[in-house]
N, C-alpha and C positions, 0 to 999 in steps of 0.2 A: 511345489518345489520349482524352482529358476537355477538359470546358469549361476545369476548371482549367489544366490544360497548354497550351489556346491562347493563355490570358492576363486571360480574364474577372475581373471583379471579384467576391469571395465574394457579392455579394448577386444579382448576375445568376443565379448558379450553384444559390442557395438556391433560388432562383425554379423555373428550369428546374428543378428537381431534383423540388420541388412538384407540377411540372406532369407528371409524371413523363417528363422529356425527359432522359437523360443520357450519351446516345453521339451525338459531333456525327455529322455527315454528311460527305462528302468533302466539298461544296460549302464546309462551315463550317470545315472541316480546314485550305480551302486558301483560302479569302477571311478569315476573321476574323484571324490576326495580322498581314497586311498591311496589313488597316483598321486595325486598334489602333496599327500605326507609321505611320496617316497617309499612307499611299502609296493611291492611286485604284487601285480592284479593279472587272473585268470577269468577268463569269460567264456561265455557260448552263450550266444543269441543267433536266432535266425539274420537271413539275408535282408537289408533293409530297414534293421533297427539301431544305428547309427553305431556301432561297434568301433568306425574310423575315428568319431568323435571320442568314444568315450576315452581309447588311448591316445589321441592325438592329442585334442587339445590339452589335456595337464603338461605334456612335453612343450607344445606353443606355449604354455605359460611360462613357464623353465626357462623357457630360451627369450622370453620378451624379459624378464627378469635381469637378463645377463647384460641386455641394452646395449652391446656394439660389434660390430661386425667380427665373423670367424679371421680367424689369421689363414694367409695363403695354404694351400695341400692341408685344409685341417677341417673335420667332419666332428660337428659338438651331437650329434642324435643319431643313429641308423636304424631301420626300420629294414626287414627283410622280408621279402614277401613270394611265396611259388612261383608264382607268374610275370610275364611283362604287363597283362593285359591288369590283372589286380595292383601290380604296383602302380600305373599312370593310375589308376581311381582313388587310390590311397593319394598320391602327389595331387592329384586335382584339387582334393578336397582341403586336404593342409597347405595347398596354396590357397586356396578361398577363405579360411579362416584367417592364415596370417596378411590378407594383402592388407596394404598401406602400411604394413608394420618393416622394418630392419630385416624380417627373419628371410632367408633365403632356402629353398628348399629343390633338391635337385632329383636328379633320377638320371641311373644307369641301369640298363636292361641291355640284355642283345635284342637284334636286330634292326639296330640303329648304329649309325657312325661313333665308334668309341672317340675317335679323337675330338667331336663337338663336347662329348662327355668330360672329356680329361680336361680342357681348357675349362670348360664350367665350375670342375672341381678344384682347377689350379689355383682359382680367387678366392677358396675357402668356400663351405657352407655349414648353414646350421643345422640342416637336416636333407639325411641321406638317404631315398628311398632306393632300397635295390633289392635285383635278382640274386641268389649266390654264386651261379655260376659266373657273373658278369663282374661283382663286384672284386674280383681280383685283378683286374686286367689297368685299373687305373694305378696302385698298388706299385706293381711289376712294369709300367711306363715310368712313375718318377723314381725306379729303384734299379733302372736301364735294363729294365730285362724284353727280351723279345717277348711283342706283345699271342 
């Protein structure tokens, strides 16, 4: 089994292939073409067996699909995650798959300057990694509320 036989799009493929990634994981074997039809997938796999891939990339497909850029203050994917530390690992990696593509993919956590964040999100993205605690705060900026 290949990327390409779960249904990925050639540019995802080229990506991973780059990255030297090219034999999925069982996790991605059995989560990615159910994401790609759009049906809500649950998993548990240990630390390490690409679990960022298996959800991630069907959503970089989605959005490489869509072909042009988000419109300003507008977020097309969110992703939420406990931590600041696992959301920048999540964002690492769905930036390494998407690069050289259109997709734009951001990240809000505390303990980082919100307002570098607000302007990031002001020019639109396609995909939004955050904390919950943090993801209000951009929200309550373009909606004039003290942050």
């Amino acid at each position: 089994m290949t990327f390409e036989d779960l249904g990925l799009m050639p540019r995802l493929v080229e990506q991973l292939t780059a990255q030297g990634i090219v034999d999925p994981t069982p996790i991605q074997v059995q989560a990615i073409p159910h994401a790609l039809e759009g049906r809500d997938v649950m998993g548990l796999a240990q630390t390490g067996t690409g679990k960022t891939a298996a959800f991630g990339l069907p959503i970089m497909h989605h959005l490489l699909k869509v072909g042009k850029k988000p419109e300003p203050k507008t977020v097309r994917g969110l992703i939420l995650a406990p931590t600041r530390e696992l959301a920048g690992q999540i964002k690492d990696n769905l930036s390494a798959y998407s690069a050289g593509t259109h997709i734009k993919v951001n990240l809000v956590v505390g303990g980082m300057a919100i307002s570098a964040q607000i302007n990031r999100l002001a020019r639109g993205t396609d995909l939004l990694i955050a904390t919950p605690g943090r993801l209000i705060d951009p929200y309550r900026s373009w909606r004039g509320h003290s942050i």
